[in-house]
PyMOL commands that place a pseudoatom at each C-alpha (Angstrom):
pseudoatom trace, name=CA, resn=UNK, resi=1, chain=A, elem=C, hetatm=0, pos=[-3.519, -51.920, -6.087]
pseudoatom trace, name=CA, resn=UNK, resi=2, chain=A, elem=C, hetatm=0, pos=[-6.873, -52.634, -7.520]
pseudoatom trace, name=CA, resn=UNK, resi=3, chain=A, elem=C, hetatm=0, pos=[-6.934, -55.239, -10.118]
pseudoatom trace, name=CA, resn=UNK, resi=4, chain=A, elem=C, hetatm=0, pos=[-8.539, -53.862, -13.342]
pseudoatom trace, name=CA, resn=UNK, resi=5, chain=A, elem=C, hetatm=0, pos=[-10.756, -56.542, -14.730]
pseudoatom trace, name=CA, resn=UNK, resi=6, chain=A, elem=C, hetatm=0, pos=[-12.124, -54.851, -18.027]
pseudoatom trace, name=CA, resn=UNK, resi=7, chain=A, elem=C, hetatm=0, pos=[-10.205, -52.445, -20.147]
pseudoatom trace, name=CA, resn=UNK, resi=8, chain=A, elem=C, hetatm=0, pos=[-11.565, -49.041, -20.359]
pseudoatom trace, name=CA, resn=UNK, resi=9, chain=A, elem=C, hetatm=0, pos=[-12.844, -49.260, -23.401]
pseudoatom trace, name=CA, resn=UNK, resi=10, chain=A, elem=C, hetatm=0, pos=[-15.036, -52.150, -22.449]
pseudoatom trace, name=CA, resn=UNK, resi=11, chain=A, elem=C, hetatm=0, pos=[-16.763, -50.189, -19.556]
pseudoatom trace, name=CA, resn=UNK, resi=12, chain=A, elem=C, hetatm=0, pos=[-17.536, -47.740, -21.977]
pseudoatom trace, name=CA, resn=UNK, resi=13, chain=A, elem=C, hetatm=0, pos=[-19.125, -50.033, -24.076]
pseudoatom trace, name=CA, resn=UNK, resi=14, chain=A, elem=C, hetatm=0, pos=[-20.785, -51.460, -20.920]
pseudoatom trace, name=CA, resn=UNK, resi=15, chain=A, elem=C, hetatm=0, pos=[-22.202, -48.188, -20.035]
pseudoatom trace, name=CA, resn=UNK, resi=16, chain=A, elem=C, hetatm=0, pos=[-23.263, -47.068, -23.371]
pseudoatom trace, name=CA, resn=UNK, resi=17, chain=A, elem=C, hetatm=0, pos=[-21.082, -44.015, -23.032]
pseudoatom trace, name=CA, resn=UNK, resi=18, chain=A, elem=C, hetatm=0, pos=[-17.884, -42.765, -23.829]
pseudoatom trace, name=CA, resn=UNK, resi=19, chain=A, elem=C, hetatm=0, pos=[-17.244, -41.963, -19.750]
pseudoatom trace, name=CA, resn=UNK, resi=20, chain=A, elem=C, hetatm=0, pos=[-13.972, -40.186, -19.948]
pseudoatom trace, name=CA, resn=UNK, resi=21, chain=A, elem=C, hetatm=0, pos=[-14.496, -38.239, -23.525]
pseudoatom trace, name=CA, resn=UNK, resi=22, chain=A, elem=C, hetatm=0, pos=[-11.583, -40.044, -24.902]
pseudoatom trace, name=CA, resn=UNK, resi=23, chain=A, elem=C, hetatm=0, pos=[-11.298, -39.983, -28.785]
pseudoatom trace, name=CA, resn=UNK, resi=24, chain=A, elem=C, hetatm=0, pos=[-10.317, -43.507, -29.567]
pseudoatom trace, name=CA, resn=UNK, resi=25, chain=A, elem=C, hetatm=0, pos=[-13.750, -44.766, -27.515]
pseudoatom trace, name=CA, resn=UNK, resi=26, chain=A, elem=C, hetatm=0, pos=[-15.645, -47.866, -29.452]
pseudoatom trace, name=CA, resn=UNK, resi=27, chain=A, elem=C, hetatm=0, pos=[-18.972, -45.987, -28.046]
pseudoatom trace, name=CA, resn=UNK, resi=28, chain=A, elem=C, hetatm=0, pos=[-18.114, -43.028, -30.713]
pseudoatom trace, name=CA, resn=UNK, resi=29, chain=A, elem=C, hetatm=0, pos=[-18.821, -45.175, -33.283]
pseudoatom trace, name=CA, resn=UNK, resi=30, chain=A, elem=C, hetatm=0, pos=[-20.903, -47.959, -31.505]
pseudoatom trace, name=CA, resn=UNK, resi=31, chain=A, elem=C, hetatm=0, pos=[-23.089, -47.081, -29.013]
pseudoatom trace, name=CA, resn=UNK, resi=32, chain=A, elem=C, hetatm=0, pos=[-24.598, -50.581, -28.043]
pseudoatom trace, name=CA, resn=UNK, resi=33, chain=A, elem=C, hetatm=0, pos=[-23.391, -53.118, -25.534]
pseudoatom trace, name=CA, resn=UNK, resi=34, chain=A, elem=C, hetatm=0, pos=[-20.679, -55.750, -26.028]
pseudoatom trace, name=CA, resn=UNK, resi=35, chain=A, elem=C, hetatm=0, pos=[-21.237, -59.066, -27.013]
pseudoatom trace, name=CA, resn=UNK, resi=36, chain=A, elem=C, hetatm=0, pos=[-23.783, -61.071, -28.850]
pseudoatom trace, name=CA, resn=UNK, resi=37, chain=A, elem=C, hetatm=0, pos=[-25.993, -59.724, -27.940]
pseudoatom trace, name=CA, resn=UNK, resi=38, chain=A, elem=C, hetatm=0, pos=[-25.098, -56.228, -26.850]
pseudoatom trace, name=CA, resn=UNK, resi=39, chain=A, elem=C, hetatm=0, pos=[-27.597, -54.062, -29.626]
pseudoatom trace, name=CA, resn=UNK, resi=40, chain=A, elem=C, hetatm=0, pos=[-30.905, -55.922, -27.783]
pseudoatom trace, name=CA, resn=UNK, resi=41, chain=A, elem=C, hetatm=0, pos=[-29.563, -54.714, -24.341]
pseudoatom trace, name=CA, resn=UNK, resi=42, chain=A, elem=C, hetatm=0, pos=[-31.734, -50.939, -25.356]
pseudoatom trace, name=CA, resn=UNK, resi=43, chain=A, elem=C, hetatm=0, pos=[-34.994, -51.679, -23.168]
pseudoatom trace, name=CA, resn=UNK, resi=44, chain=A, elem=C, hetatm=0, pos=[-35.661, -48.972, -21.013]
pseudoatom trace, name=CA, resn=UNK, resi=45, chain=A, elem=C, hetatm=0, pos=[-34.191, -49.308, -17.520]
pseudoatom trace, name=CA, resn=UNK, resi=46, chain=A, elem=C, hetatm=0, pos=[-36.077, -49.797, -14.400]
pseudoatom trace, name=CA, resn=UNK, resi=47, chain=A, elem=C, hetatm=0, pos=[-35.575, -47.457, -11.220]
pseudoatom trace, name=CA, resn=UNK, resi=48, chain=A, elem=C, hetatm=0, pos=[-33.662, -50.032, -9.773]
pseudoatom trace, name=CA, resn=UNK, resi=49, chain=A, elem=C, hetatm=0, pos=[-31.591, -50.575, -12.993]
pseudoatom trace, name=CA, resn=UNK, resi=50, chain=A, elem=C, hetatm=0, pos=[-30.826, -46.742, -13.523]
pseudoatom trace, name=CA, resn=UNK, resi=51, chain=A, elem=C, hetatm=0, pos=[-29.798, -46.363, -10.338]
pseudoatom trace, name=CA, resn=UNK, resi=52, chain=A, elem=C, hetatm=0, pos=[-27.175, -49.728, -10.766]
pseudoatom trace, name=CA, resn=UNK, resi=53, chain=A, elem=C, hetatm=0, pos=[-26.045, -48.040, -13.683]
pseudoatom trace, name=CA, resn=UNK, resi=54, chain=A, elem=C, hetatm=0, pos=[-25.046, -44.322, -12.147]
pseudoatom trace, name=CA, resn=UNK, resi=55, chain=A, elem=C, hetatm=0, pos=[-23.205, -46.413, -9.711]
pseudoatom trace, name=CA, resn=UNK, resi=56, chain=A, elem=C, hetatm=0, pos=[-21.161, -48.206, -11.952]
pseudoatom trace, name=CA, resn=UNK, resi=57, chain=A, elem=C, hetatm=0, pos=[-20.594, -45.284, -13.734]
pseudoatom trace, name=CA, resn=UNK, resi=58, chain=A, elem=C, hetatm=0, pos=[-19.331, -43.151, -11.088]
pseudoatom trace, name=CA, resn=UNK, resi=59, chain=A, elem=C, hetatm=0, pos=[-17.234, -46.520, -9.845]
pseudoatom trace, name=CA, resn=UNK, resi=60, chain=A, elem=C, hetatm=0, pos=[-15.906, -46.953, -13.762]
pseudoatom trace, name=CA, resn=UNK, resi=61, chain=A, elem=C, hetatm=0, pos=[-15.182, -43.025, -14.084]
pseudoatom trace, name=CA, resn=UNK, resi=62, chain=A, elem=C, hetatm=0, pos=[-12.322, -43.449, -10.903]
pseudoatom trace, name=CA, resn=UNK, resi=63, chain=A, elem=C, hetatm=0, pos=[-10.281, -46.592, -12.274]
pseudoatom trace, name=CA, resn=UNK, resi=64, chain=A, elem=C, hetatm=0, pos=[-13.219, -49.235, -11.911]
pseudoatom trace, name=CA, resn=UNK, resi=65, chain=A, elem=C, hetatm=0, pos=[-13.078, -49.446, -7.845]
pseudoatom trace, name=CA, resn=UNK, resi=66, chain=A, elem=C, hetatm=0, pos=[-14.301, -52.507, -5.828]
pseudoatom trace, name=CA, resn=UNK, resi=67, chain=A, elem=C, hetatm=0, pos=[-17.438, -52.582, -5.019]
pseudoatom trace, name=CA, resn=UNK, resi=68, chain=A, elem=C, hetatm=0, pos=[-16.260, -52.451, -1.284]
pseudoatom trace, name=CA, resn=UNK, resi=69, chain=A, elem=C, hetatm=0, pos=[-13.663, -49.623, -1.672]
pseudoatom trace, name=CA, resn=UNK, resi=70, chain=A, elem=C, hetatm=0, pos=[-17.020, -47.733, -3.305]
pseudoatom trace, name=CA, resn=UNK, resi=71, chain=A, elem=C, hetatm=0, pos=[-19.085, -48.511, -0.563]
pseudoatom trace, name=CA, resn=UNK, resi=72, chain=A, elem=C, hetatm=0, pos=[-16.568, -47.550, 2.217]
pseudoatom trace, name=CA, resn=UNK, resi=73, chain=A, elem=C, hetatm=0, pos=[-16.377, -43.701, 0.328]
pseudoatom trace, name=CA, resn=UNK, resi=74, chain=A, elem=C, hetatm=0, pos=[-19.966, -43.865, 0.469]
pseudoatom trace, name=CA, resn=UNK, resi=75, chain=A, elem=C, hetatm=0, pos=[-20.348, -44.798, 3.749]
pseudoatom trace, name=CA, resn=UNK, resi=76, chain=A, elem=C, hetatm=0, pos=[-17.903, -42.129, 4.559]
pseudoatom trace, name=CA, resn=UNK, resi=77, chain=A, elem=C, hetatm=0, pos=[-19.595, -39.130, 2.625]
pseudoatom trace, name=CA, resn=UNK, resi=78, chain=A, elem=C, hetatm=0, pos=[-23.342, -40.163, 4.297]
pseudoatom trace, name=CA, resn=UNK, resi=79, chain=A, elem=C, hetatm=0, pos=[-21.887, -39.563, 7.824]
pseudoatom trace, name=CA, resn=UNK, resi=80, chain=A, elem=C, hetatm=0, pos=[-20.615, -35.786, 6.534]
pseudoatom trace, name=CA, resn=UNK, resi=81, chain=A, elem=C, hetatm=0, pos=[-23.092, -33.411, 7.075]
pseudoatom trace, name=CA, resn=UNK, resi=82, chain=A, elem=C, hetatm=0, pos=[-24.514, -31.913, 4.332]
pseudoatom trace, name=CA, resn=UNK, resi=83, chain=A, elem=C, hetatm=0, pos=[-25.780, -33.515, 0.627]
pseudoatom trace, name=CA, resn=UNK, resi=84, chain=A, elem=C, hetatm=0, pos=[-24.610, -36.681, 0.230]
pseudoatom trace, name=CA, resn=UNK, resi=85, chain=A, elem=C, hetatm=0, pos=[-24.076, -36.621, -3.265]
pseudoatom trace, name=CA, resn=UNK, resi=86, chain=A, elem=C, hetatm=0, pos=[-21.883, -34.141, -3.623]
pseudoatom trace, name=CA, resn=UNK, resi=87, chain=A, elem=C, hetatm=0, pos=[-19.768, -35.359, -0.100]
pseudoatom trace, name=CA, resn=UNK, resi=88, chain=A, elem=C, hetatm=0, pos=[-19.269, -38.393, -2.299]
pseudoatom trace, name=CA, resn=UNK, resi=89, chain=A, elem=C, hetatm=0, pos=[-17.915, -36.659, -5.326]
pseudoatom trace, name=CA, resn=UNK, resi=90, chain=A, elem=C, hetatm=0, pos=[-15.650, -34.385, -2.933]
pseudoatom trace, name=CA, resn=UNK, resi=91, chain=A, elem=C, hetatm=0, pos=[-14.044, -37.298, -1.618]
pseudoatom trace, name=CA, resn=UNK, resi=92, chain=A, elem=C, hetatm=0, pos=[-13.626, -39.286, -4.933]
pseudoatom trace, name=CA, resn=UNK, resi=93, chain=A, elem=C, hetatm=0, pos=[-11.708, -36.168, -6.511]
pseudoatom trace, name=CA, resn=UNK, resi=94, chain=A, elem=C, hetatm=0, pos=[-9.224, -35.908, -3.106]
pseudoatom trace, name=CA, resn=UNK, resi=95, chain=A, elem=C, hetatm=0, pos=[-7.622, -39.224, -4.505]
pseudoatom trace, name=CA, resn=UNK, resi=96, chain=A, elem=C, hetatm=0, pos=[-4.147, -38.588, -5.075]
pseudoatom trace, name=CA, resn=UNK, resi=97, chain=A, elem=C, hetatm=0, pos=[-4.822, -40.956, -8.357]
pseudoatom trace, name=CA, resn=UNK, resi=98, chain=A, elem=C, hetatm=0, pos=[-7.869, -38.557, -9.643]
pseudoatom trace, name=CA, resn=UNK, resi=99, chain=A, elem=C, hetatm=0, pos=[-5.713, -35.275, -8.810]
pseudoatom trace, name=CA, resn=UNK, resi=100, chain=A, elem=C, hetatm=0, pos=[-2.738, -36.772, -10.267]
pseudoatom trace, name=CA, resn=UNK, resi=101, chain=A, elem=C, hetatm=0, pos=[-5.198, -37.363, -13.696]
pseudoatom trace, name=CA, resn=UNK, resi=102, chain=A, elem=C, hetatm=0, pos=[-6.870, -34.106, -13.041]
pseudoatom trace, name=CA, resn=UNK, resi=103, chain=A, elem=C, hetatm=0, pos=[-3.227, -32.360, -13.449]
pseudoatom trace, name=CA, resn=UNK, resi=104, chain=A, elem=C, hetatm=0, pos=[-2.894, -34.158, -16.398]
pseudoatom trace, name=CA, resn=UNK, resi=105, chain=A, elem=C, hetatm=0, pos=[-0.137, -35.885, -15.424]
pseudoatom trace, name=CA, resn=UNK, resi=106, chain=A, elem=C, hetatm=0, pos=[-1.033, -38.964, -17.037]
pseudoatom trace, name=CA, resn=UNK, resi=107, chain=A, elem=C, hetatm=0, pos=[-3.276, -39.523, -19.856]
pseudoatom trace, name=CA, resn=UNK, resi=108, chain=A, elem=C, hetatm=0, pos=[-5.817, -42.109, -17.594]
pseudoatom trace, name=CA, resn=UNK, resi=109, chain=A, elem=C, hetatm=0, pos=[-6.987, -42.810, -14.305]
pseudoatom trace, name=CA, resn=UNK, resi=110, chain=A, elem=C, hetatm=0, pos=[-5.778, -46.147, -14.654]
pseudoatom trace, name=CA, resn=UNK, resi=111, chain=A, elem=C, hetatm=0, pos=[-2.330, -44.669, -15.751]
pseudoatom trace, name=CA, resn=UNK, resi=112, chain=A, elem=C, hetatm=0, pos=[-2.700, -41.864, -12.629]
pseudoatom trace, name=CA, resn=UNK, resi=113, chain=A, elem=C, hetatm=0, pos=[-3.144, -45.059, -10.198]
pseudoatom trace, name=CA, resn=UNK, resi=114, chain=A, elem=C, hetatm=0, pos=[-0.165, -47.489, -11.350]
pseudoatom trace, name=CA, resn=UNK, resi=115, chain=A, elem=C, hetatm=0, pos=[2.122, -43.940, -11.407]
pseudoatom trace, name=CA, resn=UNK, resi=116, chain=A, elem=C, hetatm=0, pos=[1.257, -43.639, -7.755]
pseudoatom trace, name=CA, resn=UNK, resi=117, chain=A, elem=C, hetatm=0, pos=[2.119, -47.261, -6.996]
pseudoatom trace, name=CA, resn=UNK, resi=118, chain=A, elem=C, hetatm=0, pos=[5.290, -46.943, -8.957]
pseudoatom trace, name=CA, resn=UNK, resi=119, chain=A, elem=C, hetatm=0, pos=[6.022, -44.133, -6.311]
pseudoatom trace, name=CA, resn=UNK, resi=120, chain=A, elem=C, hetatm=0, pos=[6.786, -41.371, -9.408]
pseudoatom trace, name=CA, resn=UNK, resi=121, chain=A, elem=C, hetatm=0, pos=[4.852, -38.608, -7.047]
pseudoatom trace, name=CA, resn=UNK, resi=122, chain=A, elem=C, hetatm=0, pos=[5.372, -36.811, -3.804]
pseudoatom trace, name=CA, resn=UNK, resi=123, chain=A, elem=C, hetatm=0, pos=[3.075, -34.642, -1.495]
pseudoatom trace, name=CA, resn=UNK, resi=124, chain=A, elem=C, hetatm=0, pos=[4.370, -31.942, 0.472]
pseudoatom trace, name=CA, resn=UNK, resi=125, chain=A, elem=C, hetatm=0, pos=[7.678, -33.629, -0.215]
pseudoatom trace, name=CA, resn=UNK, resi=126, chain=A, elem=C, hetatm=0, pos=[7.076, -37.428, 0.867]
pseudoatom trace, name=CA, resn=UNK, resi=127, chain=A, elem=C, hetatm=0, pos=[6.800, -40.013, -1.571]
pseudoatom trace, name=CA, resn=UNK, resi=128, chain=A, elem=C, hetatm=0, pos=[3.595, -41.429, -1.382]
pseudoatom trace, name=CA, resn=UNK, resi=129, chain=A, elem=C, hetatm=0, pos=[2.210, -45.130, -3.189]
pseudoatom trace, name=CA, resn=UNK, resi=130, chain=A, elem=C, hetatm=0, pos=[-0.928, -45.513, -2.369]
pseudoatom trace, name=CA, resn=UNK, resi=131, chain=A, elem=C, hetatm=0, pos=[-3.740, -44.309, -5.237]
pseudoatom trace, name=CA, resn=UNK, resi=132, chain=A, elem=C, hetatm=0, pos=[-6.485, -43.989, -2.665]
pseudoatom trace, name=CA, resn=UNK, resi=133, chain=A, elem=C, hetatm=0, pos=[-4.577, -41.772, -0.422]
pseudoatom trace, name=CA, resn=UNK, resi=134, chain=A, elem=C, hetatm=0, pos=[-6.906, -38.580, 0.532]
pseudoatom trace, name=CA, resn=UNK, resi=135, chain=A, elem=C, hetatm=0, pos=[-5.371, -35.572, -0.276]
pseudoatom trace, name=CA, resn=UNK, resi=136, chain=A, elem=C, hetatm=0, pos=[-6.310, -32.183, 1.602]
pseudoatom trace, name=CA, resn=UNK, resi=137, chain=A, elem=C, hetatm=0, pos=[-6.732, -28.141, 0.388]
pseudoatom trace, name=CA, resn=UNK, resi=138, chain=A, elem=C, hetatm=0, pos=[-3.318, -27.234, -0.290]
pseudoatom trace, name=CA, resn=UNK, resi=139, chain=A, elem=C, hetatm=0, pos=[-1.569, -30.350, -0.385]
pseudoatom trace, name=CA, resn=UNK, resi=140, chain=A, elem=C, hetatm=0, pos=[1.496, -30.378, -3.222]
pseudoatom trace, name=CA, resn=UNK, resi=141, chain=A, elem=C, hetatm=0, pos=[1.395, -32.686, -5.627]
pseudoatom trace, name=CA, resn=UNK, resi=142, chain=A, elem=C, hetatm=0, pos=[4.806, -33.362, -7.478]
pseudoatom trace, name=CA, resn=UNK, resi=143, chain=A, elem=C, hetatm=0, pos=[5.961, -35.586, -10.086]
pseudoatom trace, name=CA, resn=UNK, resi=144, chain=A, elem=C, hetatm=0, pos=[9.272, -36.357, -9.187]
pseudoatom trace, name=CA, resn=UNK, resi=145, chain=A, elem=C, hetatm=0, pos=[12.276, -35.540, -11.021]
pseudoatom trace, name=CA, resn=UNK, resi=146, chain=A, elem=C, hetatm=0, pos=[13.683, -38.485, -12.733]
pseudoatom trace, name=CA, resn=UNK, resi=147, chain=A, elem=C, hetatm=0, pos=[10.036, -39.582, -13.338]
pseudoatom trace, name=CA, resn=UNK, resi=148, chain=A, elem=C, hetatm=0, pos=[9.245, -36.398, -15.542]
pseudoatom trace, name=CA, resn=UNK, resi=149, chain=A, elem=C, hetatm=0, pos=[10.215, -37.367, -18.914]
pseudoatom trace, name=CA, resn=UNK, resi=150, chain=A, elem=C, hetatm=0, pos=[8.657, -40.343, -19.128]
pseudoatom trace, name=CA, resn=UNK, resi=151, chain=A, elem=C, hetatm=0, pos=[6.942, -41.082, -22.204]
pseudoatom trace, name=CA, resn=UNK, resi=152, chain=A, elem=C, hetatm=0, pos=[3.224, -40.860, -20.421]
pseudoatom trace, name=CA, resn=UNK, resi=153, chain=A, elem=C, hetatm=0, pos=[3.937, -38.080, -19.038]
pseudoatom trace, name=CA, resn=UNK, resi=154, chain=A, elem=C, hetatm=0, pos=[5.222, -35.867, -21.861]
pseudoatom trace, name=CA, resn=UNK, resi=155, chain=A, elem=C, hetatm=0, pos=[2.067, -37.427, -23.663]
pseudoatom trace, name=CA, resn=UNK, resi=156, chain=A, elem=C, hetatm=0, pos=[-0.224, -36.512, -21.157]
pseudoatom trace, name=CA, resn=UNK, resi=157, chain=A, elem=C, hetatm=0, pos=[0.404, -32.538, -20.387]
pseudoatom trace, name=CA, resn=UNK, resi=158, chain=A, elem=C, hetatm=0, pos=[0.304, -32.296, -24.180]
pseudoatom trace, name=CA, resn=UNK, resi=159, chain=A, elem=C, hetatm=0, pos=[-3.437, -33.676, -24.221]
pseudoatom trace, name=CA, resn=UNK, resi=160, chain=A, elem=C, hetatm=0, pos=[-6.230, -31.082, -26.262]
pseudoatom trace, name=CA, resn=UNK, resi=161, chain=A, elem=C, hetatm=0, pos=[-8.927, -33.385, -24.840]
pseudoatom trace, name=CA, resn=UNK, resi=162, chain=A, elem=C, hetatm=0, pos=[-9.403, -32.085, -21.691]
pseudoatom trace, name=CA, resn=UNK, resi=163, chain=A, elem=C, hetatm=0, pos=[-8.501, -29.267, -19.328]
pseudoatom trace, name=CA, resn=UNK, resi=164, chain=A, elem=C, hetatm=0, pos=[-7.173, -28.676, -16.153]
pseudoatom trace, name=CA, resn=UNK, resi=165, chain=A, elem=C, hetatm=0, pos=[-10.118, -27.680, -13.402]
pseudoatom trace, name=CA, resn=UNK, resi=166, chain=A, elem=C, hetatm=0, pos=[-9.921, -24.575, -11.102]
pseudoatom trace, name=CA, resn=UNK, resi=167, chain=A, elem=C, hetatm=0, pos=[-9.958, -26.695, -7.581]
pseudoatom trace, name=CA, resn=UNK, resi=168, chain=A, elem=C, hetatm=0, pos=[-6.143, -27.817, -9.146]
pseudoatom trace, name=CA, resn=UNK, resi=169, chain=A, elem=C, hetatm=0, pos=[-3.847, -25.317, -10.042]
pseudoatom trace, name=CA, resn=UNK, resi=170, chain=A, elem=C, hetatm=0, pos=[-0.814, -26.564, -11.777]
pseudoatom trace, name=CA, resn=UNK, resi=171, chain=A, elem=C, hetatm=0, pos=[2.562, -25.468, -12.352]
pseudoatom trace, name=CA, resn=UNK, resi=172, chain=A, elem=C, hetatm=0, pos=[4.113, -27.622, -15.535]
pseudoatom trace, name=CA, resn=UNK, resi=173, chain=A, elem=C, hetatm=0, pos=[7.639, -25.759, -15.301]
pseudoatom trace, name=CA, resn=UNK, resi=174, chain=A, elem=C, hetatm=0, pos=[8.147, -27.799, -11.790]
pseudoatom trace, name=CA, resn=UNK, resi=175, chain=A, elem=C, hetatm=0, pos=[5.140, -30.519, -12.722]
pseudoatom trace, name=CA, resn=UNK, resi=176, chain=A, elem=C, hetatm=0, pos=[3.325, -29.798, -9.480]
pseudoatom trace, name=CA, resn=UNK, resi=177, chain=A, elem=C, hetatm=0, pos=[-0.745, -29.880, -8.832]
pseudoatom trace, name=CA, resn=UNK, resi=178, chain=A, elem=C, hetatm=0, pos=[-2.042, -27.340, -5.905]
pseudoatom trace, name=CA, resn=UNK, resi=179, chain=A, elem=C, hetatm=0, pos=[-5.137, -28.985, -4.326]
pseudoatom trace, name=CA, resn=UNK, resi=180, chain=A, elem=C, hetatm=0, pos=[-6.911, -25.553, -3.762]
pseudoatom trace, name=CA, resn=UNK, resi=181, chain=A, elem=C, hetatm=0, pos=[-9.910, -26.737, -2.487]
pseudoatom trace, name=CA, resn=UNK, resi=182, chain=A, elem=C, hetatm=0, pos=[-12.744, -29.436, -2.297]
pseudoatom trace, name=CA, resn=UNK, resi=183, chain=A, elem=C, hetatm=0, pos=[-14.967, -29.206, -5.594]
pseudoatom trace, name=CA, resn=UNK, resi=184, chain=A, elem=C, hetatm=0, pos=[-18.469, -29.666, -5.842]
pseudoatom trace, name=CA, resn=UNK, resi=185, chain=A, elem=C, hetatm=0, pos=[-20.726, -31.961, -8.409]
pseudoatom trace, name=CA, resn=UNK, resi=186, chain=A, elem=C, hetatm=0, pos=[-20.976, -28.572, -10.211]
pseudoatom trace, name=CA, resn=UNK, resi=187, chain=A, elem=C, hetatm=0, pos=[-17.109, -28.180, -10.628]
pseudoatom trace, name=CA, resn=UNK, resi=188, chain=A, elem=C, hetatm=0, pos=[-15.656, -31.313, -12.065]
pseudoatom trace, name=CA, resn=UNK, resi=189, chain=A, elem=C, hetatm=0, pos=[-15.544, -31.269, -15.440]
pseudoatom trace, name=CA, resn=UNK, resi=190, chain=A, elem=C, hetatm=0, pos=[-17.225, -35.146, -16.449]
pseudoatom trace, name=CA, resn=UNK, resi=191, chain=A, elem=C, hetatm=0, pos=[-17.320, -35.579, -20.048]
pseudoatom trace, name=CA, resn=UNK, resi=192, chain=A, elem=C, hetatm=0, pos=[-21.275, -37.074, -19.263]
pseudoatom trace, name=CA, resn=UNK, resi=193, chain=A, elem=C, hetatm=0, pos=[-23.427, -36.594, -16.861]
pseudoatom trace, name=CA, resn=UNK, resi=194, chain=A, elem=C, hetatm=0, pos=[-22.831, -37.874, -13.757]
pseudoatom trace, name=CA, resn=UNK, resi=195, chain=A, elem=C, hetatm=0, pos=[-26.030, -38.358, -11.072]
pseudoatom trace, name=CA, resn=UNK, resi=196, chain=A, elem=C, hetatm=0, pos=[-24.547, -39.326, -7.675]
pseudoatom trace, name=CA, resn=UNK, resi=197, chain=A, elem=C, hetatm=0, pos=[-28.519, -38.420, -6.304]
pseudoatom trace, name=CA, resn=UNK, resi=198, chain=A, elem=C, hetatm=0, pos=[-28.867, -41.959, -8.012]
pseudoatom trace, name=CA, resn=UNK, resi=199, chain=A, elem=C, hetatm=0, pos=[-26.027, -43.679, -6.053]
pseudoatom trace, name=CA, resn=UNK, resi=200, chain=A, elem=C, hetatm=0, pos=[-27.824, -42.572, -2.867]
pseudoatom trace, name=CA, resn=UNK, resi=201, chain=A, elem=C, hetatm=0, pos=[-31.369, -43.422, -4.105]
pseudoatom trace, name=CA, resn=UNK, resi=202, chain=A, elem=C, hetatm=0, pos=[-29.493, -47.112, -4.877]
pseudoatom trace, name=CA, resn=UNK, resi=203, chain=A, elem=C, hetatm=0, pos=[-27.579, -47.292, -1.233]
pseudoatom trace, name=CA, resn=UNK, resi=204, chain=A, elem=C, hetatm=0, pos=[-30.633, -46.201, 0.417]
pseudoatom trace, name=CA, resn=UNK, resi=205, chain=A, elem=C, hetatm=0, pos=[-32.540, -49.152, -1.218]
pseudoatom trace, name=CA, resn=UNK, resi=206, chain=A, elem=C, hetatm=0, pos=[-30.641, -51.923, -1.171]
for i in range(1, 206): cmd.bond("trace and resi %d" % i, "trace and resi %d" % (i + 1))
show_as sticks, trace
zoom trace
């Protein structure tokens, strides 16, 4: 499991954005920096610097991965044919963690990724643990049965905030997610804008 070493709220603040639309965000009511010295931190970026930042971004939307469990999806969308950018963001949303916070199973991605490890979710029948695990069109996604009324959960599939996407079709009577196919940039449904052309500008660089 990846350690989380900031709370959401702080890479929100760290990004200047409120990355995941969530209502209780510090950004919605201040939209500089933390720390000190956090409202001096608005000089305008360099290339180099907006580039750092879509990366983190993208890395903070998805549960804050590791630099080297980023770079390793990267590494893996640039040898797909095809634009890079959006290979990346097809691979990020297989996840079993992001499908399983698509579905809104959960009410975070953090949430979505200790569920997984806390084996409360099967695919195509098989308990599976592991957040990063790649899921593929069609795949079954279930919450299992003594898992369902968990507090999070009933929380979660009662959330206004955001909706399900079309690539996940979900059926709340069983609490199973459909993976119905590999979405594009275009399809997932970021509550800010998201520029993986950046990420490869930054990869390509450095």
């Amino acid at each position: 499991m990846t350690k989380r070493t900031s709370a959401k709220y702080k890479i929100d603040r760290r990004m200047g954005e409120n990355i995941w639309g969530r209502p209780k965000s510090p950004v919605n009511k201040r939209e500089y920096g933390p720390g000190q010295h956090g409202q001096r931190r608005k000089n305008k970026l360099s290339d180099f610097g907006t580039q750092l930042r879509a990366k983190q971004k993208l890395k903070g939307y998805y549960g804050d991965l590791t630099e080297k469990q980023f770079r390793k999806i990267f590494a893996e969308a640039e040898r797909v044919k095809g634009d890079t950018g959006e290979m990346l963001v097809g691979l990020l949303e297989r996840r079993l963690d992001a499908i399983v916070y698509r579905a809104k199973f959960v009410p975070t991605i953090f949430a979505a990724r200790q569920f997984v490890n806390h084996g409360h979710v099967t695919v195509n029948g098989q308990r599976v643990n592991i957040g990063s695990y790649r899921c593929k069109e069609g795949d079954v996604i279930q919450v299992r049965e003594k898992s369902r009324q968990l507090a999070l959960v009933l929380e979660a599939t009662q959330l206004a905030e955001r909706d399900v996407p079309d690539y996940i079709e979900v059926d709340y009577s069983k609490m199973t997610a459909t993976f119905v196919r590999t979405p594009g940039l275009g399809d997932v449904p970021y509550p800010v804008q998201m520029e993986p052309n950046l990420v490869v500008e930054f990869y390509a660089k450095n």
